[in-house]
N, C-alpha and C positions, 0 to 999 in steps of 0.2 A: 553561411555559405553564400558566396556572390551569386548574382541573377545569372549569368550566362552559362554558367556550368549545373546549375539545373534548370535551365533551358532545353540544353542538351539531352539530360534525362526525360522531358516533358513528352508524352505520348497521349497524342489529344484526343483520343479515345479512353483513355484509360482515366478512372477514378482515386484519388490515392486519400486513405481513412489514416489517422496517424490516433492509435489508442494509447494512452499512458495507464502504466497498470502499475499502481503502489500498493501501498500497506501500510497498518500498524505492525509494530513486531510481534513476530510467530503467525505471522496470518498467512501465510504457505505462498508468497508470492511466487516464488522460483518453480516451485510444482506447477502453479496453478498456467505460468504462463508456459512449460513441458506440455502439458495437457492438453494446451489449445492448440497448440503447434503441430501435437503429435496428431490429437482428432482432426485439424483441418485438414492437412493433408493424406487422412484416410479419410475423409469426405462424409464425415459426421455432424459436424456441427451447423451445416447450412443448410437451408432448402428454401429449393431448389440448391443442389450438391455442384460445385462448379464442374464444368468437364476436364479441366486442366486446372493444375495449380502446382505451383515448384518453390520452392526459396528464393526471393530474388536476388539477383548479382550485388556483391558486397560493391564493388568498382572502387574508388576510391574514398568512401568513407571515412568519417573522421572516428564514428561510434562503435565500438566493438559489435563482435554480431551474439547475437545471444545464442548459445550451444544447447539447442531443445533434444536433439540426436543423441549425447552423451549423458546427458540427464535421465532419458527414456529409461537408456539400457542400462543407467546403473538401478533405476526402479524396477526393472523386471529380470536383475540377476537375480540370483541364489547363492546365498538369500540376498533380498533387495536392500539398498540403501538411499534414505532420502539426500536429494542435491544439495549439496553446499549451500548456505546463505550467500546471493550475489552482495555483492561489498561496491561496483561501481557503476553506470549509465552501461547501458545497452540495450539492440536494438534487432527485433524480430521483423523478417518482412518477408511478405507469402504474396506472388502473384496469383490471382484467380482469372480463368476467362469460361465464360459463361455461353456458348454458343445459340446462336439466336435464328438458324437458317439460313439459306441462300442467299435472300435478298435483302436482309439484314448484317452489319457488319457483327462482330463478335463484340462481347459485352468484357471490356477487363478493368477490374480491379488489384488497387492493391492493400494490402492490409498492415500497415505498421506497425508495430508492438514496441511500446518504450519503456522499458522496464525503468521504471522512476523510481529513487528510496523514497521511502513511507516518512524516513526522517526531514527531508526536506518537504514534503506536504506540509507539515507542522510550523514551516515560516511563512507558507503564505498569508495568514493575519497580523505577520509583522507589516507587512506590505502598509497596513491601515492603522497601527498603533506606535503609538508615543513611546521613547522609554518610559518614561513614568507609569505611565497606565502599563504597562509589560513589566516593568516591578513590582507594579503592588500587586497585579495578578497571578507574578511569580512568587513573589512571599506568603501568600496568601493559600496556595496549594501548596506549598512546604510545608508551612506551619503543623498541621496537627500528623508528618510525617516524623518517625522517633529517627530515621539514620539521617535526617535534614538537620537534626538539632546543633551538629557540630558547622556545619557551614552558617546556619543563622547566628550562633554566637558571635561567627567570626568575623560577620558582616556586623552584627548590633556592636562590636568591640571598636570600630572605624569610626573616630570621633566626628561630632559634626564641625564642617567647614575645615576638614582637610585639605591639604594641596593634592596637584596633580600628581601623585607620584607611580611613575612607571613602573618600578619593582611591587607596589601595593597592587596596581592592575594586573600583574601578570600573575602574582600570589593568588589574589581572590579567582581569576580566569581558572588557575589551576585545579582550584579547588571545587568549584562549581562544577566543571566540567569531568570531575572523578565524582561526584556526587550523582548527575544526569546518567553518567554510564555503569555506578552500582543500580540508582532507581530501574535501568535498566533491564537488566543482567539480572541482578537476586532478588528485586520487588515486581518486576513483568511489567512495568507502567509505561504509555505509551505518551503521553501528554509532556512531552517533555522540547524545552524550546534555550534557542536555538537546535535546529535539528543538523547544522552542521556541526557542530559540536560532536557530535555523534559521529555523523556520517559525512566525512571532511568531504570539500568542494571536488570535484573530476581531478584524478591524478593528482592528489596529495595522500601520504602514506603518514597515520603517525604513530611513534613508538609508543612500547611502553602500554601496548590494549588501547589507546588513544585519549590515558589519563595524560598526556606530557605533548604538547604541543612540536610542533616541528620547528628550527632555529629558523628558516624561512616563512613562518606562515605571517601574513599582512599583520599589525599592530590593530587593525580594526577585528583581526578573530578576538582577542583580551579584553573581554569587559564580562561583568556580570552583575547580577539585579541587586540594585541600591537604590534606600527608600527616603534617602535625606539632600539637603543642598551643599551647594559649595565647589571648588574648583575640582574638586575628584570627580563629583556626580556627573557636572558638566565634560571630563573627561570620558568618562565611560558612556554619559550620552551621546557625545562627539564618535563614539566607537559602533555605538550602535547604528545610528543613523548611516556613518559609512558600510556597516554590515546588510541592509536595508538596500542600498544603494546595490551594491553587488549582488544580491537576491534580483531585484527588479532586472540590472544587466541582462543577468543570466537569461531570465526568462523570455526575455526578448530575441535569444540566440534559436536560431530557425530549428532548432533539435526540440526546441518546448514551446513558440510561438505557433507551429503549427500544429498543437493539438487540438485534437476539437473531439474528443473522446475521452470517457475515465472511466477507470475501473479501481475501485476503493474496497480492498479487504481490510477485514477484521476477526477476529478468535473471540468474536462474541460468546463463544458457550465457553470458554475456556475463560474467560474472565467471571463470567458469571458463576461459576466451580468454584473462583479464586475468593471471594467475598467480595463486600461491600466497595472497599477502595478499590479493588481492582478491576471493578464494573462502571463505579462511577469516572474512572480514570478514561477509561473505553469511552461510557458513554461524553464525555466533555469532549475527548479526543475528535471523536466522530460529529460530534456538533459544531466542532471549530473549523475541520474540515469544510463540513458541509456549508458553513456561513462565508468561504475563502471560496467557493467555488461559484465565483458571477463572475466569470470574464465574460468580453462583450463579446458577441458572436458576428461572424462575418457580415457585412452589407448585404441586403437580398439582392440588391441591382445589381451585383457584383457577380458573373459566371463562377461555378466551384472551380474549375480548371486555370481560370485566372488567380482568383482567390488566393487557390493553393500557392501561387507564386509573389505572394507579396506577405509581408510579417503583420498578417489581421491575426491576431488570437481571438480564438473564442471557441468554449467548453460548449459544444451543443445538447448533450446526453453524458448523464452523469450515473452510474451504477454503484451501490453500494451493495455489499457483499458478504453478507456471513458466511465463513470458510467451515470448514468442514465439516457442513450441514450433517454427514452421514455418521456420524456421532453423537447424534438423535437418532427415534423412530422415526418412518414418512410422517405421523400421523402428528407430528412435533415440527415439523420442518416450517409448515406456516406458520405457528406462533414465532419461531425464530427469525423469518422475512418480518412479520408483521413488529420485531423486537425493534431489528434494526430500519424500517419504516419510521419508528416513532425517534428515534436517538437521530437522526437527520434530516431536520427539515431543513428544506431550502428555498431560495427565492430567485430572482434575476431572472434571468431567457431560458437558461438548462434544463432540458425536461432529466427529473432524475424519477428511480426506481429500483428498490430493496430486491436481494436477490436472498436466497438460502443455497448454497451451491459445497459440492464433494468436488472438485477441482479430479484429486485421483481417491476413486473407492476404495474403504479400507475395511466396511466391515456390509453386513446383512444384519437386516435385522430379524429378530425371533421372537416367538410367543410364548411365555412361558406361562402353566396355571398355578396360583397363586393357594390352592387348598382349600380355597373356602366359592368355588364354583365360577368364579372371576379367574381374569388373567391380564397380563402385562407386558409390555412388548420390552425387548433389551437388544439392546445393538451386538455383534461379535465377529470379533476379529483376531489375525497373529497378533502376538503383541514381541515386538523384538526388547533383545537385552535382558527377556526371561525365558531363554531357553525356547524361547519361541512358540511358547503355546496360545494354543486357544484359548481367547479371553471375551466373556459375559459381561456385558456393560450398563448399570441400569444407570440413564443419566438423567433423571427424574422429570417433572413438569417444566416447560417452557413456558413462562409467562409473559403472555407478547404486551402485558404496559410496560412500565419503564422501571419495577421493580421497587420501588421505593419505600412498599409494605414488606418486602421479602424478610422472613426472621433471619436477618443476617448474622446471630450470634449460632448456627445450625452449623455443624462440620460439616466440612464443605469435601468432595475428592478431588482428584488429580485423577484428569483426564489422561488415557490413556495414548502412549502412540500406538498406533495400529501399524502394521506392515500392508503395502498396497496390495489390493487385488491382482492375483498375478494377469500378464496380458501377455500377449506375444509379444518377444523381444525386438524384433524389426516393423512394431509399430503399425504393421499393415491394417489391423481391426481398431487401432485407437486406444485408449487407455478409457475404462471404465469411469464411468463418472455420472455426476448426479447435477441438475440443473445448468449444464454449460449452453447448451441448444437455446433452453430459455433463454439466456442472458446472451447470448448474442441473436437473436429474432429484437430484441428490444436493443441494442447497440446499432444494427445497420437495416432495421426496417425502411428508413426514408432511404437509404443505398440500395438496396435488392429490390 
């Protein structure tokens, strides 16, 4: 957006937070940000509770607004239903004003919410990597996968020192990219790159579930990981590099140069259910995340209110997030913070910090005794799509290292979906929920 038209918008009183809230997939991002939307504006999640707070004016936006209202109440019909997966950018914004007294003017905030896919988190370490190195690390993660074995063939079948052939790029492009979106879909894996591949750039639509590219989309989307030389390589690295190019663009577009917040979920317990690969998958995902997240943080000489109006990026507070903590006991919930503590460290200016968070409550947990004078706490909840009953959950030991003794050959379950905690349908009390308040006292401490 040009400087004078948000100018126009500048209220030099007023603070403006811009949080970006992604994901791995299934990690409830579209709830989790219903949630926040609904509690702030019942005057839950802050404290000091703002005295006013409304939606702010869409005015001429270029990002869609994000529908936290329609979301609410399809969670608190009868029976409830969870929201659609969002599929593009959009953008939540809540004014807050804080009243301060007579002789003090009023304190106003705003609060931006950028709903980012999870799949484009996943390109930020191209940003710093070669093709080559982004090959052999992609082959390398295929390898001991058995539905990868047809795409590996097809690339080991590409003789070396091939020419550039365009019909070969677009074959291999094709194939790769219905490969990324089965490991998706029927293996749950999250580590998967290119992430627009997945999750096509703003307003591109492709057929086909998005195995088939669209007849428009750039000649740099077609390339895919090859581990030998020659004028083909050089072509596909030639593709990468301009894909590269377009990732950085992007980011520098005022909708993601000014974030300076994150919020990073993940279905840590649900992969940890899934075995071994499907943990290690999480946990690689969430370390690669977490080593992409140094952007350089605004100048301190620089006013925030000035700041805000120049394209300084920089991640100040960085949250990671195990989603739906409440499918544990409480007494479970810290080893689960302390899981995802240890799967992301990070470095650079960003103060970061592990949450364990229920976005929207789905079950209570209970004691049950065990017969021999001991007992054992188990989660319980609706569980829809079976008739809707009540369901007993025991989801065993949380083990907050990094698992890597776990008997992974143990049958493992599938984690149940719960039906939400019913709430009022107009929102007024908030949607139930389990560590939101934390996570945001640690989001806008240096703000409040």
């Amino acid at each position: 957006m040009p400087i004078l038209p948000r100018l126009r918008d500048v209220d030099p009183l007023r603070t403006t937070v811009r949080i970006a809230v992604s994901g791995l997939a299934r990690a409830g991002k579209t709830s989790f940000l219903t949630s926040v939307a609904t509690n702030l504006l019942a005057g839950k999640l802050l404290d000091p509770a703002p005295d006013l707070i409304s939606e702010a004016p869409a005015g001429a936006a270029t990002l869609a607004r994000f529908d936290a209202a329609a979301n609410a109440s399809a969670m608190a019909a009868d029976p409830p239903a969870w929201p659609a997966r969002t599929s593009d950018i959009s953008l939540l914004a809540l004014d807050l004003t804080f009243r301060r007294g007579r002789l003090r003017p009023d304190r106003r905030l705003r609060l931006e919410f950028l709903d980012y896919p999870g799949e484009w988190l996943l390109d930020l370490p191209l940003l710093h990597t070669s093709y080559a190195d982004w090959s052999e690390q992609v082959m390398t993660r295929l390898e001991p996968i058995p539905a990868a074995r047809d795409f590996l063939d097809f690339v080991q079948s590409i003789e070396r020192g091939k020419g550039a052939e365009e019909g070969l790029a677009a074959d291999g492009s094709r194939r790769y990219r219905a490969l990324l979106r089965h490991l998706s879909q029927a293996e749950h894996l999250s580590m998967l790159q290119p992430g627009r591949f997945l999750m096509p750039p703003h307003g591109t639509v492709l057929p086909d579930g998005g195995t088939t590219p669209p007849a428009n989309e750039p000649p740099y989307m077609k390339f895919f990981p090859f581990d030998r030389s020659g004028p083909f390589t050089r072509l596909l690295a030639e593709r990468y590099d301009a894909y590269v190019r377009a990732v950085r663009a992007e980011l520098s577009q005022p909708s993601f140069a000014r974030i300076d917040r994150m919020v990073v979920l993940a279905d840590v317990l649900a992969a940890l259910h899934a075995g071994q690969t499907a943990f290690r998958d999480v946990r690689a995902a969430l370390a690669t995340v977490a080593e992409s997240l140094r952007w350089r943080n605004t100048p301190g000489i620089i006013p925030e209110r000035i700041a805000n109006l120049l394209p300084l990026g920089g991640i100040r507070r960085v949250a990671f997030v195990a989603s739906k903590a409440d499918h544990v006991g409480d007494a479970q919930r810290h080893n689960l913070k302390e899981l995802v503590s240890r799967m992301t460290p990070t470095g650079g200016q960003a103060i970061s910090r592990a949450f364990a968070v229920a976005a929207v409550r789905c079950t209570e947990d209970c004691t049950i005794p065990l017969g021999n004078g001991n007992a054992t706490v188990i989660v319980s909840g609706v569980r829809g799509r079976v008739n809707r009953q009540m369901l007993g959950f025991f989801p065993g030991q949380v083990n907050p290292g990094l698992a890597d003794d776990r008997p992974w050959n143990e049958t493992f379950l599938e984690v149940p979906q719960f039906e939400p905690v019913r709430f009022d349908a107009s929102g007024g009390n908030g949607i139930p929920n389990i560590g939101l308040k934390e996570l945001f006292a640690f989001l806008l401490e240096d703000v409040l």
